[in-house]
Steps between C-alpha positions, in 0.01 A plus 500: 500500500146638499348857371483588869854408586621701227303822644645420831839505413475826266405673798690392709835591253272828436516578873867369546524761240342775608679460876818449332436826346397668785823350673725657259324839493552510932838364447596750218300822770694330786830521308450880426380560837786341647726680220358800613558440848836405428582811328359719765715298772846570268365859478470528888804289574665778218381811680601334876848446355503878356364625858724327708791596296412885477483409921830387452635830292322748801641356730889459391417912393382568832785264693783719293300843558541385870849442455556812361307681722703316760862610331334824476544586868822346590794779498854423620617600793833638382557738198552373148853685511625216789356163396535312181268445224304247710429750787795310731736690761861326523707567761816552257563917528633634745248815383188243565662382871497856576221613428256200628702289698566604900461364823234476699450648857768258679460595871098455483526159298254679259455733191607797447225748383761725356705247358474326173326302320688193512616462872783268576450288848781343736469172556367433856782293690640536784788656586616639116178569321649463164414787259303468166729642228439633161789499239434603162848288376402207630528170334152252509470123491433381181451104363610264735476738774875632470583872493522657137365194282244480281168715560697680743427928580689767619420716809286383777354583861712223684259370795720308810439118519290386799625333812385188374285385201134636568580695792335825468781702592681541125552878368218655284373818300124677538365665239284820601242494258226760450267222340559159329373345127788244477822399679762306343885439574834347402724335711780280471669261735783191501206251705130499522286779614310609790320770615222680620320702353300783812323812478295754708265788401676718811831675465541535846502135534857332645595174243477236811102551442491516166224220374637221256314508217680183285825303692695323248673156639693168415161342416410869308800646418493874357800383182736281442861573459579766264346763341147493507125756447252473715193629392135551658615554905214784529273191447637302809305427828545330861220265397343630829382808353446647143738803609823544205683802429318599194320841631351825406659697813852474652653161529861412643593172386775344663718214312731337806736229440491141686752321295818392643670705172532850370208547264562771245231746398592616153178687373152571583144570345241705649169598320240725695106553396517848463830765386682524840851572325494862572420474872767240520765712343465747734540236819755390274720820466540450939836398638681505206770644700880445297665143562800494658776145530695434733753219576475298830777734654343793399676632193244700250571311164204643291125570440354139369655150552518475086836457423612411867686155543297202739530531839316694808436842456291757685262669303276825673261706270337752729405387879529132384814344564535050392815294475520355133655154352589556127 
């Protein structure tokens, strides 16, 4: 190999070299740029994480404020002194029948605005009009749907089967409420449910034309057989219009019976959005003229049906007289 060779070939290795180098030195800059980069993008990825997750912490804060706020401005409708460490009303005192529990304004087919609160309603059928009874003794359905098992309670507003399953002519109760947070009930039966569930905004309005705000059938039945809570009706609608019995101002909500059974109301729930239990106790304190029972031949045989043995009885507290099975 000649001189000239020899030249060529150190600079060519010289230059392989030297670009070599250079190729190291951009790899070794691109490595710490793309270190660098890659330490920013944890950094960001970092502080997105933190972000989202202080997002997270406002807003579970701010959802249980809400609720609180919400809880804040519920009140019960009845006194602490009558319902039972979870705010509920049970129909098992003869005190609590008297002094919430009437009839409603029988002749009109329509509340009573100096009634009660709880207003009992005859079933509408022709010729005997069966009467909605309240009996603080009385035994509920319980597992299995058979009187006095399992899960069963004691006392209940008795409402009159209907002529026929889903016929809208069963007995019922309207609650005259001054406003409405939350509505909830217990009931108890030997079959399967049905109901509907009606209200108006007008007191002076007869039942007949009440509107239905949630009808509960064989394909939607209101509970099964038993005892059973039903939670949340203050929510319910037609699906024809956003109307439901949850209101500010004076609502009567009407709970009729369409099942071919007795359905026992045992207790009841009523929140409102603002303290209405004084101006309630005072509608309350109306009509609580003295109970008086009498047997079907008209023999006094006491003041309450407590203690009484089953049969027919005629019970009259005040102008309002009912026949009553025990």
């Amino acid at each position: 190999m000649t001189e000239g060779s020899d030249n060529f070939f150190n600079f060519y290795n010289f230059r392989t070299y030297e670009t070599s180098e250079v190729a190291i030195k951009h790899s070794i800059q691109t490595t710490d740029k793309s270190s660098f980069v890659s330490k920013m993008l944890t950094k960001e990825h970092s502080l997105t994480k933190n972000i989202i997750f202080m997002r997270k912490i406002y807003l579970a804060w701010a959802l249980l404020l809400s609720a609180i706020g919400v809880q804040a401005q519920e009140y019960n409708l009845f006194p602490a002194s009558v319902v039972d460490e979870n705010g509920w009303l049970w129909f098992n005192s003869q005190n609590i029948v008297d002094q919430y529990v009437g009839v409603c304004n029988e002749n009109d087919y329509k509340v009573d605005p100096e009634g009660k609160i709880i207003q009992m309603v005859y079933a509408d059928q022709v010729p005997t009009y069966p009467s909605t009874t309240v009996d603080p003794d009385a035994i509920g359905y319980g597992k299995g749907g058979e009187l006095g098992t399992d899960g069963y309670k004691k006392g209940a507003i008795i409402l009159p089967a209907a002529s026929a399953s889903n016929s809208p002519n069963g007995g019922g109760i309207v609650l005259c409420l001054p406003s409405c947070s939350t509505f909830s009930i217990n009931v108890s039966c030997s079959g399967s449910i049905y109901c509907q569930l009606l209200s108006t905004d007008k007191v002076g309005t007869i039942f007949g034309d009440y509107e239905v705000r949630k009808a509960y059938s064989m394909f939607n039945k209101f509970a099964g057989a038993g005892n059973t809570t039903v939670t949340g009706l203050e929510k319910q609608t037609n699906g024809y219009n956003e109307i439901t019995i949850k209101s500010d101002k004076p609502v009567y909500a009407y709970f009729r019976n369409i099942t071919n059974k007795e359905v026992y109301i045992h207790g009841i729930k009523v929140t409102t959005p603002k303290q209405e239990t004084t101006g309630i106790a005072n509608i309350q304190t109306q009509g609580t003229a003295a109970q008086e029972v009498y047997t079907i031949d008209g023999v006094k045989v006491g003041n309450t049906l407590k203690g009484q043995k089953q049969g027919l009885y005629i019970v009259k507290q005040g102008n309002n007289i009912k026949k009553v099975i025990k």
